[in-house]
N, CA, C and O atoms as a GROMACS GRO file, in nm:
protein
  280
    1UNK      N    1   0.085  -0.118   0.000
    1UNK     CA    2   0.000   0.000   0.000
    1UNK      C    3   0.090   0.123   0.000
    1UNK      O    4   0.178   0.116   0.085
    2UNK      N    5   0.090   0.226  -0.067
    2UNK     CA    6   0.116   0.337  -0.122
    2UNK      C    7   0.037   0.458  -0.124
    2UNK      O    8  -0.060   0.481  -0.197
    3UNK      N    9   0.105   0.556  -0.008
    3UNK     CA   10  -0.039   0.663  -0.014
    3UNK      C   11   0.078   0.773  -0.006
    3UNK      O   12   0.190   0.743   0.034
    4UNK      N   13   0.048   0.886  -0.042
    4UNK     CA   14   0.035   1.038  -0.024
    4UNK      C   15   0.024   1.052   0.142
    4UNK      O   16  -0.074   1.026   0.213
    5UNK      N   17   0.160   1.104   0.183
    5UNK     CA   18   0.106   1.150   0.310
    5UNK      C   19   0.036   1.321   0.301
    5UNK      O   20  -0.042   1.391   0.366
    6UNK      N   21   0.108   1.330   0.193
    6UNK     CA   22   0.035   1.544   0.202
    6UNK      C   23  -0.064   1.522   0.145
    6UNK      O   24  -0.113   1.618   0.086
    7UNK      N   25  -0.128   1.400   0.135
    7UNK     CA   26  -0.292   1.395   0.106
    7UNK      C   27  -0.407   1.437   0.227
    7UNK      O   28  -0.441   1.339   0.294
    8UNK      N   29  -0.459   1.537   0.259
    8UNK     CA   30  -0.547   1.536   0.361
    8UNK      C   31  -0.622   1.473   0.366
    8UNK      O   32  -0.681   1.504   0.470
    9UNK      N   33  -0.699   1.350   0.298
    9UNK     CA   34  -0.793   1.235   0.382
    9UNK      C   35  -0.709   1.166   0.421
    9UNK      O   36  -0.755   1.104   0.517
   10UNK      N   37  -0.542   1.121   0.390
   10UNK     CA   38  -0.468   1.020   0.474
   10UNK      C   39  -0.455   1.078   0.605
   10UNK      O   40  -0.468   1.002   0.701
   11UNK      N   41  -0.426   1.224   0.631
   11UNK     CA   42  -0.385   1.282   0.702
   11UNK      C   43  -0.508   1.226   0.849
   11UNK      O   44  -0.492   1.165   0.954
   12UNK      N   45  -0.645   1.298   0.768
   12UNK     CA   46  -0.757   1.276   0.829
   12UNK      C   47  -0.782   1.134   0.899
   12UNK      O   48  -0.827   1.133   1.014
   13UNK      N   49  -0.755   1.013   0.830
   13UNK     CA   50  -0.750   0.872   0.820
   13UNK      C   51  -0.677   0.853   0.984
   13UNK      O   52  -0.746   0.802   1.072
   14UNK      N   53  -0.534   0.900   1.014
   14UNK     CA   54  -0.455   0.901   1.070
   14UNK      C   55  -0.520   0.931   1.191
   14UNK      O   56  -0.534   0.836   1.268
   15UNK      N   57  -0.579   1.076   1.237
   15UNK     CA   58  -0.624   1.148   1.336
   15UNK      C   59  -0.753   1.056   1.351
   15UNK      O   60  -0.806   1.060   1.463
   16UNK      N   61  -0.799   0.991   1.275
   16UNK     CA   62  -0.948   0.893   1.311
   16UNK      C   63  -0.916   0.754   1.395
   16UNK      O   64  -0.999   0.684   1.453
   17UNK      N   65  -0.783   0.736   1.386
   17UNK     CA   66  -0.725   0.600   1.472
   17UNK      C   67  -0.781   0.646   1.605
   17UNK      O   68  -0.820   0.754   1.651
   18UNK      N   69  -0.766   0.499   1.657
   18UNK     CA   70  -0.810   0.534   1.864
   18UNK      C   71  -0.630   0.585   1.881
   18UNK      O   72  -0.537   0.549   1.809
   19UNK      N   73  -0.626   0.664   1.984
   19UNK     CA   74  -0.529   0.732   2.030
   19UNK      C   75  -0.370   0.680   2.061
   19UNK      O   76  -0.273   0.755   2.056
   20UNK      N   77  -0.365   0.538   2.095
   20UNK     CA   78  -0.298   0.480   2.129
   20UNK      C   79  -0.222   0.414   1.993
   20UNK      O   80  -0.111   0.363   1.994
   21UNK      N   81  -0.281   0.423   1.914
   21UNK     CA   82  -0.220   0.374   1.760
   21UNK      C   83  -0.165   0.544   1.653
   21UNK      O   84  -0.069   0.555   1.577
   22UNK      N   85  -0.255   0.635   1.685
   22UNK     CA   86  -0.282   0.774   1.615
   22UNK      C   87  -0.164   0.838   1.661
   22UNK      O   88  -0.121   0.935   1.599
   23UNK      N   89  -0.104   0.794   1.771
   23UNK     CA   90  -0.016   0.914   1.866
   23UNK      C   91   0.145   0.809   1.756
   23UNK      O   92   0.218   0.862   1.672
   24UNK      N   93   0.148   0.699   1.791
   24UNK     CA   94   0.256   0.687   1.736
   24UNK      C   95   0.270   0.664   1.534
   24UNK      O   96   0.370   0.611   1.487
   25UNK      N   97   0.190   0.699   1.472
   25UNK     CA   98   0.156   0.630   1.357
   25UNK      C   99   0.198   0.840   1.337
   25UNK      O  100   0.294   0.885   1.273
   26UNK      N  101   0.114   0.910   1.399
   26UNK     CA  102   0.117   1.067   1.341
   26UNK      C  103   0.295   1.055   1.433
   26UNK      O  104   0.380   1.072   1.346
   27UNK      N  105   0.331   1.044   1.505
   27UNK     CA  106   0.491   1.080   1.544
   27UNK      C  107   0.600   0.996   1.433
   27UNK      O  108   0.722   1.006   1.430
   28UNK      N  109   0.536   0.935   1.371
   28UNK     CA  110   0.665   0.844   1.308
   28UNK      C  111   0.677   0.891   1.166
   28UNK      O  112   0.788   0.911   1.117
   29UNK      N  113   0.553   0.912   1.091
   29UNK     CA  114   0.498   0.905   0.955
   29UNK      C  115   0.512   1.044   0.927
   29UNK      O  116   0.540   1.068   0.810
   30UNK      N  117   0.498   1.187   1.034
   30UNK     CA  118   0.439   1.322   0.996
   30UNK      C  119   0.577   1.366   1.071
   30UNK      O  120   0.638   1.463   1.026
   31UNK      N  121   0.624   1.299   1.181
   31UNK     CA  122   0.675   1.405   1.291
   31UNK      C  123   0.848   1.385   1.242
   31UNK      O  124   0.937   1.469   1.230
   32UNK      N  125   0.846   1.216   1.216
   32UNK     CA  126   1.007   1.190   1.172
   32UNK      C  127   1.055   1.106   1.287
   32UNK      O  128   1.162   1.051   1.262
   33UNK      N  129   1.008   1.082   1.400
   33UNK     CA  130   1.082   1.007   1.488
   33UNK      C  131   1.072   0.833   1.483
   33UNK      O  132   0.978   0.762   1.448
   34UNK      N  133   1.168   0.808   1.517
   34UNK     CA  134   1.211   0.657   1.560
   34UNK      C  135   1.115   0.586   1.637
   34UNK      O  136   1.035   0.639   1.714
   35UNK      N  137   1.126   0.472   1.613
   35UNK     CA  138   0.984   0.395   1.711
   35UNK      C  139   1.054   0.430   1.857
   35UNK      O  140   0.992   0.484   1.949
   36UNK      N  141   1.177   0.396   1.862
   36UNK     CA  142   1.210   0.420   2.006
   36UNK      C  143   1.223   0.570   2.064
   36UNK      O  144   1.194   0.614   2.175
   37UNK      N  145   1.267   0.621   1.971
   37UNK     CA  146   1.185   0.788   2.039
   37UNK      C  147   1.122   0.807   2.032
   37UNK      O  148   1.118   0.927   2.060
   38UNK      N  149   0.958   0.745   1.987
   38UNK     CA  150   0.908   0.724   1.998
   38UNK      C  151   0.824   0.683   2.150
   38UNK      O  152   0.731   0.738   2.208
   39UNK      N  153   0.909   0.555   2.183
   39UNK     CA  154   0.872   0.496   2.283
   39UNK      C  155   0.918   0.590   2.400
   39UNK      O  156   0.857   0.572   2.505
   40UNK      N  157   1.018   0.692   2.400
   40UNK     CA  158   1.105   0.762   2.508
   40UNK      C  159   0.989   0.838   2.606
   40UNK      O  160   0.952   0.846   2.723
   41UNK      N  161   0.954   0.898   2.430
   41UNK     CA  162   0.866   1.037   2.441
   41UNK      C  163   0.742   1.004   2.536
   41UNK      O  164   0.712   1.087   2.621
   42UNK      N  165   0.655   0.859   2.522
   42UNK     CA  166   0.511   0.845   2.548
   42UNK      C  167   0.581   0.727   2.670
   42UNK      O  168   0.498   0.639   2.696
   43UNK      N  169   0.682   0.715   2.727
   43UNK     CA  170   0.715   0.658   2.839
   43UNK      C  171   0.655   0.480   2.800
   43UNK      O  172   0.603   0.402   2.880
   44UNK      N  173   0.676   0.461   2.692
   44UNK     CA  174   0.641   0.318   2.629
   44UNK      C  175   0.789   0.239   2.608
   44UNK      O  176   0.895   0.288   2.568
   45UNK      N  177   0.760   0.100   2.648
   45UNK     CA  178   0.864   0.029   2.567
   45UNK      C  179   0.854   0.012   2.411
   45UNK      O  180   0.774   0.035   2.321
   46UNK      N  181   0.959  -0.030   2.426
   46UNK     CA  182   1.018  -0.011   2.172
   46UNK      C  183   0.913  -0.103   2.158
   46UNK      O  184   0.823  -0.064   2.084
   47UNK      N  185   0.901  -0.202   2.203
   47UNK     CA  186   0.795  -0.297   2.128
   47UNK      C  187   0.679  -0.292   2.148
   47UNK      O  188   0.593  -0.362   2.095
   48UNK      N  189   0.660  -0.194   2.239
   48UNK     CA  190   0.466  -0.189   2.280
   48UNK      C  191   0.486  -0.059   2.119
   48UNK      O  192   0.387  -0.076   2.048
   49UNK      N  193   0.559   0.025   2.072
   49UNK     CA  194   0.536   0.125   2.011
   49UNK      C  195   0.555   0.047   1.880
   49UNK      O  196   0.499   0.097   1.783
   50UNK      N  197   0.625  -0.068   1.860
   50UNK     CA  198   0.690  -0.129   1.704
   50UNK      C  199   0.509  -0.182   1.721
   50UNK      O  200   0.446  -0.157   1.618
   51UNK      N  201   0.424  -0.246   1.833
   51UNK     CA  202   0.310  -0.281   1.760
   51UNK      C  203   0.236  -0.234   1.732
   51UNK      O  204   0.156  -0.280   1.651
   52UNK      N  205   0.221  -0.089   1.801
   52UNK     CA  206   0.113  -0.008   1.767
   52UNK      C  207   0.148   0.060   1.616
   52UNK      O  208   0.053   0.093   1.545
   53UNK      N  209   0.237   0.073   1.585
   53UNK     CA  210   0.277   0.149   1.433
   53UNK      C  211   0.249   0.031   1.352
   53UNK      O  212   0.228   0.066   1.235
   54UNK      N  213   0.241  -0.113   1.371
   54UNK     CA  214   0.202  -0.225   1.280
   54UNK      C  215   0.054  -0.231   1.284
   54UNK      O  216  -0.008  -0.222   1.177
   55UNK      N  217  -0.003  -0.243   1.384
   55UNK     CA  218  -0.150  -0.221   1.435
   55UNK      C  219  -0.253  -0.081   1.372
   55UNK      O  220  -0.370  -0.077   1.332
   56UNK      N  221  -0.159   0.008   1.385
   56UNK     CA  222  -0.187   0.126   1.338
   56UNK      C  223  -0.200   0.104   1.192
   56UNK      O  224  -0.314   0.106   1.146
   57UNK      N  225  -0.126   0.089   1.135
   57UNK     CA  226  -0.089   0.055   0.946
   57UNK      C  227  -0.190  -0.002   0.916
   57UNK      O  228  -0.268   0.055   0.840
   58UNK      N  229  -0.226  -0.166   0.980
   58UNK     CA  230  -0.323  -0.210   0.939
   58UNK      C  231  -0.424  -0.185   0.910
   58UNK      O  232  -0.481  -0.228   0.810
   59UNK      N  233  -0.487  -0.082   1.018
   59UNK     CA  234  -0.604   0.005   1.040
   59UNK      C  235  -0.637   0.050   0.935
   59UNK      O  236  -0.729   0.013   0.862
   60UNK      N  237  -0.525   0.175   0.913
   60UNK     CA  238  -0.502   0.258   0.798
   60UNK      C  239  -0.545   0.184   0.664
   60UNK      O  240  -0.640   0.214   0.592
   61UNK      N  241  -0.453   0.080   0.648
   61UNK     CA  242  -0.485   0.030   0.522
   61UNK      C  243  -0.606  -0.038   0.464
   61UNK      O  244  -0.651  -0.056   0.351
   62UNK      N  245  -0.651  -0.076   0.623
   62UNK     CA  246  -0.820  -0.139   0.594
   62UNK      C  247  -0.901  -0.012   0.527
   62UNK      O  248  -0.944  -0.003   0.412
   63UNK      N  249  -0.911   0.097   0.648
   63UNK     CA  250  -0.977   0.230   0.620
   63UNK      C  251  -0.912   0.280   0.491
   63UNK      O  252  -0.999   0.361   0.455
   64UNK      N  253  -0.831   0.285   0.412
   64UNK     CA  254  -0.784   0.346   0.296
   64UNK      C  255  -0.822   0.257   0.204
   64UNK      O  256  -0.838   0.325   0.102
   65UNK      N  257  -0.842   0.164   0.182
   65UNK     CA  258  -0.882   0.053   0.144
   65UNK      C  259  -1.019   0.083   0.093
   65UNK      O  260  -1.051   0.140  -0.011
   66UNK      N  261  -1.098   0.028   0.195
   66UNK     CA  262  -1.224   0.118   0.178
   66UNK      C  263  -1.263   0.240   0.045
   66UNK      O  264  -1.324   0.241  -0.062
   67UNK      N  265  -1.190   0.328   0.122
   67UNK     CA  266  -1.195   0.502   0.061
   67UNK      C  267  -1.139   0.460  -0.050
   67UNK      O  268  -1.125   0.562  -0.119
   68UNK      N  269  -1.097   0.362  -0.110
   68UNK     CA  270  -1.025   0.370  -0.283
   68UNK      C  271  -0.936   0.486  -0.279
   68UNK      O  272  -0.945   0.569  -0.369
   69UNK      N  273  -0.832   0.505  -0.163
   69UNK     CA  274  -0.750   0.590  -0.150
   69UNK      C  275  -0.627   0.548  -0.199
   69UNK      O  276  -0.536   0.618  -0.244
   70UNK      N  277  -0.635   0.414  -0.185
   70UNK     CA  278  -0.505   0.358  -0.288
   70UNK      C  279  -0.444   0.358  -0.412
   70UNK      O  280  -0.342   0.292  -0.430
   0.00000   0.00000   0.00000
């Protein structure tokens, strides 16, 4: 899957996740940081944050999916 991030419905897509997937999916994809600075920042371990950015994706790609955003 292949999207446009300076697309504003991906953007939108992103901010529609539950919070816990949205916080690290918008810090990695928009912001530039590392899963593990990531993890620093939100007081998470690397791998609770490596699943939520996999978890997160999925989401995304179901919901983009959908939208024929692909």
């Amino acid at each position: 899957l292949v999207v446009d991030l300076a697309d504003g419905r991906v953007l939108e897509a992103v901010l529609s996740l539950p919070e816990k997937y949205r916080d690290a999916v918008y810090l990695h994809y928009y912001e530039g940081y590392s899963a593990r600075e990531i993890a620093a920042l939100l007081g998470e371990k690397p791998a609770t944050v490596f699943t939520r950015l996999d978890r997160g994706r999925q989401k995304l790609r179901t919901y983009l999916e959908q939208e024929e955003l692909t």
